[in-house]
C-alpha positions in Angstrom: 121.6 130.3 85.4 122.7 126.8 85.0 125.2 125.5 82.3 126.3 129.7 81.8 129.7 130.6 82.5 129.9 133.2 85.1 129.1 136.7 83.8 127.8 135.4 80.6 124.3 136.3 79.0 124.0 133.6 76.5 124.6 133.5 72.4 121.2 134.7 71.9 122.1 138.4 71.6 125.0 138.1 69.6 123.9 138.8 65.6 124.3 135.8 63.5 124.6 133.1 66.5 121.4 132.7 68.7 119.0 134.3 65.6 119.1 135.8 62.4 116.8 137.4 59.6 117.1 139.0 56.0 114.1 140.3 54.6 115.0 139.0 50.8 115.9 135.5 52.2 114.4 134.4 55.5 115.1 133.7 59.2 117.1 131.5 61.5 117.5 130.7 65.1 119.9 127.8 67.0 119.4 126.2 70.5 121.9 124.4 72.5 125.1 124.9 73.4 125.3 128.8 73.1 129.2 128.7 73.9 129.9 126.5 71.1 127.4 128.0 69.4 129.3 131.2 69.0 132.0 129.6 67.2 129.7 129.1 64.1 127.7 131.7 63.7 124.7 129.0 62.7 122.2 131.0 62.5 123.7 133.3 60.1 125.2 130.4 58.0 121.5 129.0 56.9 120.6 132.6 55.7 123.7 132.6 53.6 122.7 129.3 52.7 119.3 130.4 51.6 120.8 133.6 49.9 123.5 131.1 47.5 120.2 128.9 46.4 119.7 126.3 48.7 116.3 125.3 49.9 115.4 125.5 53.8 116.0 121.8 54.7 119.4 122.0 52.9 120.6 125.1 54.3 119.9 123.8 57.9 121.5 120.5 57.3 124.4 121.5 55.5 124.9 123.6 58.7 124.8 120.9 60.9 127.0 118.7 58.5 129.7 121.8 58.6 129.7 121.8 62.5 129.8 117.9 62.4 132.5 117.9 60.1 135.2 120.5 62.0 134.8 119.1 65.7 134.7 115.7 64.7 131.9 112.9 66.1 132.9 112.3 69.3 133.2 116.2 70.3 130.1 117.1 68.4 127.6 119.0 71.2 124.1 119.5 71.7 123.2 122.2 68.8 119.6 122.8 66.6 118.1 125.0 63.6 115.2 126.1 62.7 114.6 128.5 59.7 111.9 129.6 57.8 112.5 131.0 53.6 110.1 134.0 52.6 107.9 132.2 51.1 107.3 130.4 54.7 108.8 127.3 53.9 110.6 125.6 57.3 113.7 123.1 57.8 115.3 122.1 60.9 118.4 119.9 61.6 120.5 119.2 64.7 122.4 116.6 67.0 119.8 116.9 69.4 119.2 113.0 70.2 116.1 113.3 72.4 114.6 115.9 74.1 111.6 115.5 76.7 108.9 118.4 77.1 108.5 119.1 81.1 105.3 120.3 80.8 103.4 116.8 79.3 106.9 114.4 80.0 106.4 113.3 76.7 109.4 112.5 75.0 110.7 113.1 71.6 113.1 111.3 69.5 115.6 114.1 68.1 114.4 118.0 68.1 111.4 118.7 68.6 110.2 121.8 67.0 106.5 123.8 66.4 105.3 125.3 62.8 102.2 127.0 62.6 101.5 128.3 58.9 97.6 129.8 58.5 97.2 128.3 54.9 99.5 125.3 55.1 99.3 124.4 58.3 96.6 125.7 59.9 97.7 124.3 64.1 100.3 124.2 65.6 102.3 121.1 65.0 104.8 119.7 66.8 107.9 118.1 63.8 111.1 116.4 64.9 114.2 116.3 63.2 116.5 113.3 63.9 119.9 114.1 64.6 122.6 114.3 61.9 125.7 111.8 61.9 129.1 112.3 60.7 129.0 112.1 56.9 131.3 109.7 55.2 132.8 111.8 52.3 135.7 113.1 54.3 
């Protein structure tokens, strides 16, 4: 597989990094970089998020803010979220600057994601999430 290390699966499998879900608080999954990835457990950090009060968007950004905040701007990689609360609400943040779909070659500005929600939205819809920049209150 391209961009794997020899002998490596990916981050996916590993609980907490690639996905994770709590039935009292909601879901998460990551994209990108699965090696970096690994070192942040992201996908497990938005359902704590959830689980101390934040809302969805906020859990997923504060995330990315964390991540942005320990490597620094100019060694920030490619890494997304997406998570949905139990009540079905979604949020997404990344660094993701632009990502093009092969299928259509239509290109997105930031991270492209889909949410389909039968009552609230009732296609599927394709959002994007600009990326998130270094914040300023070091």
């Amino acid at each position: 597989m391209a961009d794997k290390h020899p002998g490596r699966v990916g981050d996916s499998p590993i609980p907490g990094c690639g996905l994770y879900a709590d039935n009292k608080w909601g879901a998460a999954a990551a994209t990108g970089d699965g090696d970096d990835i690994m070192r942040f457990c992201c996908s497990y950090q938005v359902v704590q998020n959830l689980k101390q009060g934040l809302d969805v968007q906020s859990a997923c950004d504060d995330v990315i803010n964390d991540i942005i905040d320990r490597v620094g701007q100019d060694k920030v990689f490619e890494v997304a979220v997406i998570a949905l609360d139990k009540q079905g609400n979604h949020g997404a943040a990344g660094t993701v600057l632009s990502s093009t779909d092969y299928e259509t070659s239509e290109k997105y500005s930031g991270f492209p994601f889909v949410v389909w929600h039968e009552e609230n939205i009732p296609t599927p819809t394709i959002f994007t999430k600009s990326p998130l920049q270094l914040s300023n209150d070091l």
